[in-house]
C-alpha positions as a Markdown table, in Angstrom:
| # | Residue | x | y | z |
|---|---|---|---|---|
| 1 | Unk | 10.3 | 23.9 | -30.5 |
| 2 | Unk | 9.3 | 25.9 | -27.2 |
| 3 | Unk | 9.3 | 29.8 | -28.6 |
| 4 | Unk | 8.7 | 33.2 | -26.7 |
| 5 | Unk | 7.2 | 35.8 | -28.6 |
| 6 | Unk | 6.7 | 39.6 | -27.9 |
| 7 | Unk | 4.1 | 42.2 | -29.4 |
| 8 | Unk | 1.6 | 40.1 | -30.2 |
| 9 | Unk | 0.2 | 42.7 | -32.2 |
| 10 | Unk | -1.8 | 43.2 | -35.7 |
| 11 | Unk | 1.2 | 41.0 | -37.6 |
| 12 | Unk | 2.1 | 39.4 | -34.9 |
| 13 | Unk | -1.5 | 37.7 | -33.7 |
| 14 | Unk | -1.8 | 35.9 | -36.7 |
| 15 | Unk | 2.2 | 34.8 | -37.1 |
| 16 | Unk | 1.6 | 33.1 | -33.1 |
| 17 | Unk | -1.7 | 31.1 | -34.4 |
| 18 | Unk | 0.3 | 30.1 | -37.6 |
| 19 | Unk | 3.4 | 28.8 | -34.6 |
| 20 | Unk | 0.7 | 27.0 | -32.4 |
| 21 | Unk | -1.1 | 25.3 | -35.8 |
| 22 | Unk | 2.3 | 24.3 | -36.1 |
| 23 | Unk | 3.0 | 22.7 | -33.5 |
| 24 | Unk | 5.4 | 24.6 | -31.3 |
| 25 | Unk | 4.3 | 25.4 | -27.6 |
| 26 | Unk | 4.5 | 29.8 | -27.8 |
| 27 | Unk | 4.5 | 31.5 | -24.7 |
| 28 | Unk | 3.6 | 35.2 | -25.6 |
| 29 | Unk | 4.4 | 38.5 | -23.8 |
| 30 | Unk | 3.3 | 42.0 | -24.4 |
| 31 | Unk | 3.5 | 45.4 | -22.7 |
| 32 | Unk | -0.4 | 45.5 | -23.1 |
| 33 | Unk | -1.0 | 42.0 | -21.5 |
| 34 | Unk | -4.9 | 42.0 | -23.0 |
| 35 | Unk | -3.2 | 41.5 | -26.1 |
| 36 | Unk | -1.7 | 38.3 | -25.5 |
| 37 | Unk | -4.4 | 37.0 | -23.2 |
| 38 | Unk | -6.5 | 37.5 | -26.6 |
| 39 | Unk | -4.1 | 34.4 | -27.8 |
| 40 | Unk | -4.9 | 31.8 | -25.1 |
| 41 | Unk | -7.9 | 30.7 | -26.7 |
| 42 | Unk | -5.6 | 29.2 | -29.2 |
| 43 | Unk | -3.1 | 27.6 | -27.1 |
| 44 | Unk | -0.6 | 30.5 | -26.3 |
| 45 | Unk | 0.8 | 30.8 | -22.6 |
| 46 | Unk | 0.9 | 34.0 | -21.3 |
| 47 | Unk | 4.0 | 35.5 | -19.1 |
| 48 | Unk | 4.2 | 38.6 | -17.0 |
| 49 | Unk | 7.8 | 39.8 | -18.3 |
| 50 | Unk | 9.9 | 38.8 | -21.2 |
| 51 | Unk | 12.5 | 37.4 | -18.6 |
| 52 | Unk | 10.5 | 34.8 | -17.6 |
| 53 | Unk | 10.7 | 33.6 | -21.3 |
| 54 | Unk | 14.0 | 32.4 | -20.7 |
| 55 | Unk | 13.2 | 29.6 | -18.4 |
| 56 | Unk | 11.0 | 28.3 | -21.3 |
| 57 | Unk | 11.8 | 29.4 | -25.1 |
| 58 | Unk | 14.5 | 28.2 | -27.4 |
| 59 | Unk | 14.1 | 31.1 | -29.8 |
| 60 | Unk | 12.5 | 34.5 | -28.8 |
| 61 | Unk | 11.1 | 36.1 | -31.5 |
| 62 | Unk | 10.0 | 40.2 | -31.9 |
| 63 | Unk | 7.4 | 42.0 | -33.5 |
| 64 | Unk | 7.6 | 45.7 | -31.7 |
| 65 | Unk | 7.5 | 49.0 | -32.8 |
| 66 | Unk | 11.0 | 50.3 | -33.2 |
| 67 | Unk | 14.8 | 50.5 | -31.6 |
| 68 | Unk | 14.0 | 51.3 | -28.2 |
| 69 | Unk | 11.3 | 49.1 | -27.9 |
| 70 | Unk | 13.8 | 46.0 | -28.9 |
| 71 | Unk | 16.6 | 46.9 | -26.8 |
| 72 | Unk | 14.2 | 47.4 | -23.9 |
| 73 | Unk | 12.4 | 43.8 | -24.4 |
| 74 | Unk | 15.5 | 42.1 | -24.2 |
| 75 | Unk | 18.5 | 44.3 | -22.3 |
| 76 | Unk | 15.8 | 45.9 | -19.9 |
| 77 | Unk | 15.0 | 45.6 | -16.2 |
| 78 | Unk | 12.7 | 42.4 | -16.7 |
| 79 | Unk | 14.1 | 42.2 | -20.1 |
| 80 | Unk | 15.1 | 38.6 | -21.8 |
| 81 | Unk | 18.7 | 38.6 | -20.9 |
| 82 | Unk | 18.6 | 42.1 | -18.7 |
| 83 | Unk | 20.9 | 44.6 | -18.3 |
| 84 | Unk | 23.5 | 42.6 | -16.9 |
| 85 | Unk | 23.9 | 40.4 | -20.1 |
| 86 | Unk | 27.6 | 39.3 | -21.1 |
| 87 | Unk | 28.9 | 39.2 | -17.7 |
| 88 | Unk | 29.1 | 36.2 | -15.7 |
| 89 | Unk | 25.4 | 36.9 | -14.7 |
| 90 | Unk | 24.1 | 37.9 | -18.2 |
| 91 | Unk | 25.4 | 34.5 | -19.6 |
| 92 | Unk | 23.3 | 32.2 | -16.8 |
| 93 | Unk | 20.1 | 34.9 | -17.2 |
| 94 | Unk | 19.7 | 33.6 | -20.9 |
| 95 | Unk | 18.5 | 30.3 | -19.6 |
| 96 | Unk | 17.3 | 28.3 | -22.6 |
| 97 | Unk | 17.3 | 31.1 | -25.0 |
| 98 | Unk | 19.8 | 30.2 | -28.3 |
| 99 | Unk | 18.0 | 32.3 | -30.5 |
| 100 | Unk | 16.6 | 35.9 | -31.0 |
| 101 | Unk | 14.9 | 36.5 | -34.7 |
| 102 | Unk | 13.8 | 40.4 | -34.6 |
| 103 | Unk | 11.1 | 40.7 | -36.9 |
| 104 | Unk | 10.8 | 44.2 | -36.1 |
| 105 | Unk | 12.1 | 47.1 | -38.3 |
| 106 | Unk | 14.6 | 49.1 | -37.1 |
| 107 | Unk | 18.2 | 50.6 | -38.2 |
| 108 | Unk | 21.0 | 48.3 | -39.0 |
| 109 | Unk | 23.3 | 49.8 | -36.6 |
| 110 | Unk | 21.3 | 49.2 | -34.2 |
| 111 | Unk | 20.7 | 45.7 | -34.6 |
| 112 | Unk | 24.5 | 45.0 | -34.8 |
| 113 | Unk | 24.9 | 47.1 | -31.7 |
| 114 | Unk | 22.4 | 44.7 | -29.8 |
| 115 | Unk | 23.4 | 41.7 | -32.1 |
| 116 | Unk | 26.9 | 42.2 | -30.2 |
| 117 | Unk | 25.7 | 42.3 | -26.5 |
| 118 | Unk | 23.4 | 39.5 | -27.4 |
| 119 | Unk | 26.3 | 36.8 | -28.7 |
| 120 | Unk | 28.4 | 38.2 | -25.5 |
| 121 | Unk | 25.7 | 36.1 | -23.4 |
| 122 | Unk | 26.1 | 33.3 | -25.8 |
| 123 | Unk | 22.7 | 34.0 | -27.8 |
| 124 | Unk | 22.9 | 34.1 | -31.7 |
| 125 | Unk | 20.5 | 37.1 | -33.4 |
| 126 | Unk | 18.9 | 36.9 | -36.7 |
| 127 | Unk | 17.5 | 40.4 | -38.1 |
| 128 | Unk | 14.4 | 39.0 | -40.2 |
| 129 | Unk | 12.0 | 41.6 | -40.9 |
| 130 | Unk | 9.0 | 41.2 | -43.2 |
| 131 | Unk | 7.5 | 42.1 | -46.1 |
| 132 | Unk | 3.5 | 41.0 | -47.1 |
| 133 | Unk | 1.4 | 43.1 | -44.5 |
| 134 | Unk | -1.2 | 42.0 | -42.4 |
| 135 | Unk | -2.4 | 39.6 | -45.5 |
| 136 | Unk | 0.8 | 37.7 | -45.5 |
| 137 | Unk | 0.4 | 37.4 | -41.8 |
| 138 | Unk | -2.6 | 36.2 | -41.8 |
| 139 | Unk | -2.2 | 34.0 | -44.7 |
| 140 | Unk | 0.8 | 32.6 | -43.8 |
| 141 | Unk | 2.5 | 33.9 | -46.9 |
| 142 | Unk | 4.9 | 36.9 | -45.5 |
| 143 | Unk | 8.8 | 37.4 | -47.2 |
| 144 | Unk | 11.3 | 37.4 | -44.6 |
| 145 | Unk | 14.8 | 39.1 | -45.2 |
| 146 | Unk | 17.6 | 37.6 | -43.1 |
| 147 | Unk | 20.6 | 38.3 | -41.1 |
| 148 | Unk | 23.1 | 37.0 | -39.3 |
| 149 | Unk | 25.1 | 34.2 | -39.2 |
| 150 | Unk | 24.5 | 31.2 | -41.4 |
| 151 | Unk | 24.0 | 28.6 | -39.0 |
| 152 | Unk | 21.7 | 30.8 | -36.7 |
| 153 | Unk | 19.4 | 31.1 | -39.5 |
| 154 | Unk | 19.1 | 28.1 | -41.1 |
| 155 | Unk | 18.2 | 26.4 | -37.4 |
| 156 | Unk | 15.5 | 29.2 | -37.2 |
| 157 | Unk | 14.2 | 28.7 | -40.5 |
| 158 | Unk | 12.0 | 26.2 | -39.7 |
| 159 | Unk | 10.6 | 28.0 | -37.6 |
| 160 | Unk | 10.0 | 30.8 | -39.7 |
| 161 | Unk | 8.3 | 28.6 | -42.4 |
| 162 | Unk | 5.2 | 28.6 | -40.2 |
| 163 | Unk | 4.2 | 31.9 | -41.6 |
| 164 | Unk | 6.2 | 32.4 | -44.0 |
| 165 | Unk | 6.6 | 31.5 | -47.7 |
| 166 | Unk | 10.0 | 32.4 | -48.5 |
| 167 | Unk | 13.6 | 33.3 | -45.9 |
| 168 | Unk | 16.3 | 34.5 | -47.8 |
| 169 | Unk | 19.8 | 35.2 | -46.2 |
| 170 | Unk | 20.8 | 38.5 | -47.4 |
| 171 | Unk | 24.0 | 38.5 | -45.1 |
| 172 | Unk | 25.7 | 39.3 | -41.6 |
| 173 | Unk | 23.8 | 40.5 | -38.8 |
| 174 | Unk | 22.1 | 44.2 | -40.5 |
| 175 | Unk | 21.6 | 42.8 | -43.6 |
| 176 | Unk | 18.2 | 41.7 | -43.4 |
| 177 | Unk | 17.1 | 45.4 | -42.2 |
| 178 | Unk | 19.3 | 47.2 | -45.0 |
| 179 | Unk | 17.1 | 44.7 | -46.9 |
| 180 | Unk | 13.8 | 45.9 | -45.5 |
| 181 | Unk | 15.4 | 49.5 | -45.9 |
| 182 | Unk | 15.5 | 48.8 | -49.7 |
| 183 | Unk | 11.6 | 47.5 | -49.7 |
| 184 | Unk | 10.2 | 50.2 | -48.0 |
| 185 | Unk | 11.9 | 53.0 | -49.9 |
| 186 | Unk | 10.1 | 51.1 | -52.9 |
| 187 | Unk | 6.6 | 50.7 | -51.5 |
| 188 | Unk | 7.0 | 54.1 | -49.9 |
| 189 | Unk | 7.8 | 55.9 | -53.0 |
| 190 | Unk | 5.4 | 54.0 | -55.1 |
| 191 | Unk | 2.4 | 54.3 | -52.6 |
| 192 | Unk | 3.1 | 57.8 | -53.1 |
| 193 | Unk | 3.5 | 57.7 | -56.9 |
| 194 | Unk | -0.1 | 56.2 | -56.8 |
| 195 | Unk | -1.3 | 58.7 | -54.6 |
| 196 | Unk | -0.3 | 61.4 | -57.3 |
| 197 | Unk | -1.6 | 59.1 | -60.4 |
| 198 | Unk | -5.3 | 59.3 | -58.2 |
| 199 | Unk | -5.5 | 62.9 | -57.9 |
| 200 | Unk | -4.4 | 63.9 | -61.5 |
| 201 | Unk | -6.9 | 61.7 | -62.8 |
| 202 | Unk | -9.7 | 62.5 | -60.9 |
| 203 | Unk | -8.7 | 66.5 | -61.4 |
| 204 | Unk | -8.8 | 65.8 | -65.0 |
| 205 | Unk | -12.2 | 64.3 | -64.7 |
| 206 | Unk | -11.6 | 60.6 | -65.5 |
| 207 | Unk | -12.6 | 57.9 | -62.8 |
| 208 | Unk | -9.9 | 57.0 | -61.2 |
| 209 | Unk | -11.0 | 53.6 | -59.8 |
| 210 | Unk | -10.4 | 52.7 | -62.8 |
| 211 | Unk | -6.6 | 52.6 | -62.5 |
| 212 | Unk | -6.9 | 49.2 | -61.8 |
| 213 | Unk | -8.3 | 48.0 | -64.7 |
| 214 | Unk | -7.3 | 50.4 | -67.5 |
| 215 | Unk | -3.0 | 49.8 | -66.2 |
| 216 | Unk | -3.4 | 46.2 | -65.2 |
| 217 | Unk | -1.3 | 43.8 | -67.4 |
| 218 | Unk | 1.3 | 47.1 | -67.9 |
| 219 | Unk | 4.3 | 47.9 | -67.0 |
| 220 | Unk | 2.6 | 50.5 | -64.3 |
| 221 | Unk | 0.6 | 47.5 | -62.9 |
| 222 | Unk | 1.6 | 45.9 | -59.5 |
| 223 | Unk | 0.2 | 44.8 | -55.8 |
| 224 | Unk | 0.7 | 48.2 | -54.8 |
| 225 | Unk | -1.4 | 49.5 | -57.5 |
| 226 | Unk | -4.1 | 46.6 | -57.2 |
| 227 | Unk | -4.3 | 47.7 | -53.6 |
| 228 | Unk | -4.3 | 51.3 | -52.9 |
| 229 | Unk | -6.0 | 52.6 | -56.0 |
| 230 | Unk | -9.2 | 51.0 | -54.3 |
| 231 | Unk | -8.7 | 51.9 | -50.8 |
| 232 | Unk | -7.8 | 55.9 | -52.8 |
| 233 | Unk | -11.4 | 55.9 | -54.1 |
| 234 | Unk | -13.2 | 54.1 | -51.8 |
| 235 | Unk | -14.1 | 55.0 | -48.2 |
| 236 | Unk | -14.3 | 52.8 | -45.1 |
| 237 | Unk | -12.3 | 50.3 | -45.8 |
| 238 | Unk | -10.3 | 48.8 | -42.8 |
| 239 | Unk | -6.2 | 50.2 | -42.2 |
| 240 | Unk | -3.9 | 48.2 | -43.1 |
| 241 | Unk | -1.5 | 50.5 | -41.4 |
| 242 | Unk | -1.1 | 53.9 | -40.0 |
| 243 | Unk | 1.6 | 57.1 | -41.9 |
| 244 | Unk | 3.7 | 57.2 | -38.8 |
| 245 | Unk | 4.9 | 53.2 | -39.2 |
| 246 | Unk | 5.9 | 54.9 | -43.1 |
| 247 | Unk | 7.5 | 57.3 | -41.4 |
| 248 | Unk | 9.7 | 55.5 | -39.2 |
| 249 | Unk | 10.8 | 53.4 | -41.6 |
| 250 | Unk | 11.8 | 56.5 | -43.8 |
| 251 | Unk | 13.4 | 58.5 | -41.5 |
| 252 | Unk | 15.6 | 55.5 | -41.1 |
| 253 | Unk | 16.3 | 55.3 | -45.2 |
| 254 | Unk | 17.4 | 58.3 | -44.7 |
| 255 | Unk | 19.8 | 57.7 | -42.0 |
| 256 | Unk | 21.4 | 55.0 | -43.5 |
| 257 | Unk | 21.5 | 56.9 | -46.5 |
| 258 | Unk | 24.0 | 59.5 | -44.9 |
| 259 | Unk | 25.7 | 56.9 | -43.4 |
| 260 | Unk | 26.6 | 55.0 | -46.3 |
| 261 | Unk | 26.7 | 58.3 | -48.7 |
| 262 | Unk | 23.9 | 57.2 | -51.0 |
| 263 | Unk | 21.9 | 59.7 | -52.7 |
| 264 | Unk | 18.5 | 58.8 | -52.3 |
| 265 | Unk | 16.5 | 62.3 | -54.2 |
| 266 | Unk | 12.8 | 60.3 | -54.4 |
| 267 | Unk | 13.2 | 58.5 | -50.8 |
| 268 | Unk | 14.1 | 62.1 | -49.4 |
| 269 | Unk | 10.7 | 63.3 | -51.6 |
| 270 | Unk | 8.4 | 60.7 | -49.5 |
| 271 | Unk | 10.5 | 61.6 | -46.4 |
| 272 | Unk | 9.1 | 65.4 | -47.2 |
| 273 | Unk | 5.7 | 64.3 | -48.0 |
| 274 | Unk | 5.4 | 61.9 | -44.5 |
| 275 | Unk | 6.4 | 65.4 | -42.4 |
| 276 | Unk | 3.3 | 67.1 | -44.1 |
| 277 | Unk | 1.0 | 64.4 | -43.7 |
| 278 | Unk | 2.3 | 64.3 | -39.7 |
| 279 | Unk | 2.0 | 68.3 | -40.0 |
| 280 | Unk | -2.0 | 67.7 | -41.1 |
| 281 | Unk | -2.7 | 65.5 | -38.0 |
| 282 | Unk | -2.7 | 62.4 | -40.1 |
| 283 | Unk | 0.4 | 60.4 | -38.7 |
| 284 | Unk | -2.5 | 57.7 | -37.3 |
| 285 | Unk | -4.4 | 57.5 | -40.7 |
| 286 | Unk | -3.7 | 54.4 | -43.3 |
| 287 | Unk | -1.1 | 54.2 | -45.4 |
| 288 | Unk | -3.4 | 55.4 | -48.3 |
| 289 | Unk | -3.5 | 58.8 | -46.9 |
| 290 | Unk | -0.9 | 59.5 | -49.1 |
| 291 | Unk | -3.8 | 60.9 | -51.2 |
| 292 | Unk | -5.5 | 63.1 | -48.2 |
| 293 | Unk | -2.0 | 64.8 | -47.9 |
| 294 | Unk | -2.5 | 65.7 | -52.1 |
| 295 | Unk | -5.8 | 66.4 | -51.4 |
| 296 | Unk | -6.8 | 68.2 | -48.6 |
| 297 | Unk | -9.6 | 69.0 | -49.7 |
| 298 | Unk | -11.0 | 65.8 | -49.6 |
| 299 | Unk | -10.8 | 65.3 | -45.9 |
| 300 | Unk | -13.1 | 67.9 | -45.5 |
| 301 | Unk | -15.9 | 66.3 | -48.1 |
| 302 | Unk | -16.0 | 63.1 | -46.2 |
């Protein structure tokens, strides 16, 4: 299949090689243009503006930062279907284009708000965000959550599978972010959890890198754990993500959380904690700076 892609990023780089190993021709668009010129090597095309991914692509796929972003990429001035899409000259803009799979992670409103203007130019949306990190990107191995109609996303599947070891259809268009929603108040929360199990046990004197081993096999054990206890003890080790991307993500729990009159006390804890830690100056730090907010302190040792 011929596929557009925008925001080739750090998860989206690898996702585009796993397309082209694939097979598929990906022409690749993003608002920093370096970024997808850093993809022609292996076999991407490169476009000035997302529109001109219509004249090529059967399914557009996403990966950028938020709301705005999306709703700019395709319903902007340049945009994939443009601001005209749903009228008479929406519905010829969308060229080729049957398919958009948002593998970004934004609010479910918002997706069935753009969902809407989308199937008005005749162009099915699936709302498949992921789960696996920049690992799972690279490995091929990412979770994707999916929304939308039944038929949209089992044609995109396929597609999907290139980087992906498991789609599962979690519902009409929204339900793959409420999906992503429920993930990321888990990580969040436990990521934070961690961050508090660190710093009691290295204020009671105990190594703490040790987590790892002394918990693994229990019921506190997990990825999470395996993960961030090292990169809590250890310094230098490459991000795999900065607060702010936490914080987005929480903020939007939250939202949907008032919306749909669920009380979420721990969710609204992180949401507390990710305001401090933006507060300290460390929206821009990893996702392990949890433990810097705890431990201020420590920012100033290293």
């Amino acid at each position: 299949m011929e596929i557009g892609f925008c925001g080739p990023g750090l998860m989206g780089g690898p996702m585009i090689r796993h397309l082209l190993r694939s097979g598929h021709a990906v022409h690749v668009w993003n608002r920093t243009r370096a970024k997808a010129e850093a993809l022609q090597a292996d076999g991407a095309k490169v476009v000035d503006t997302p529109h001109e991914l219509a004249a090529h692509a059967e399914a557009v796929l996403l990966c950028v930062a938020d709301a705005a972003a999306v709703e700019d990429v395709i319903f902007g001035v340049n945009g994939l279907l443009g601001p005209d899409a749903g009228d008479d000259v929406g519905a010829s803009a969308a060229g080729k284009v049957r398919w958009i799979v948002d593998h970004s992670s934004i609010p479910p409103s918002a997706t069935r708000a753009l969902a809407e203007r989308a199937a008005a130019a005749g162009v099915g949306w699936v709302d498949a965000p992921v789960s696996g990190g920049l690992g799972g990107a690279t490995a091929g191995t990412l979770a994707i959550m999916a929304g939308g109609d039944a038929a949209h996303v089992a044609a995109v599947t396929p597609v999907i599978n290139a980087y992906a070891s498991r789609v599962t259809h979690m519902g009409a268009v929204g339900a793959g972010q409420t999906t992503k929603l429920c993930n990321q108040a888990i990580v969040t929360s436990t990521v934070a959890a961690i961050a508090e199990a660190v710093t009691l046990a290295q204020r009671s004197g105990i190594d703490a890198a040790r987590l790892t081993e002394a918990l693994a096999g229990g019921w506190a054990d997990s990825v999470l754990l395996q993960t961030f206890v090292p990169r809590m003890t250890q310094p230098g080790l490459p991000p795999l993500g900065a607060l702010k991307t936490f914080q987005k993500d929480v903020d939007t729990v939250a939202a949907t959380a008032f919306e749909t009159g669920t009380p979420m006390p721990v969710s609204g804890t992180v949401q507390q904690l990710l305001r401090l830690a933006a507060a300290m100056g460390l929206s821009n730090a990893d996702f392990a700076a949890f433990v810097d907010v705890l431990q201020p302190d420590r920012r100033s040792a290293q």
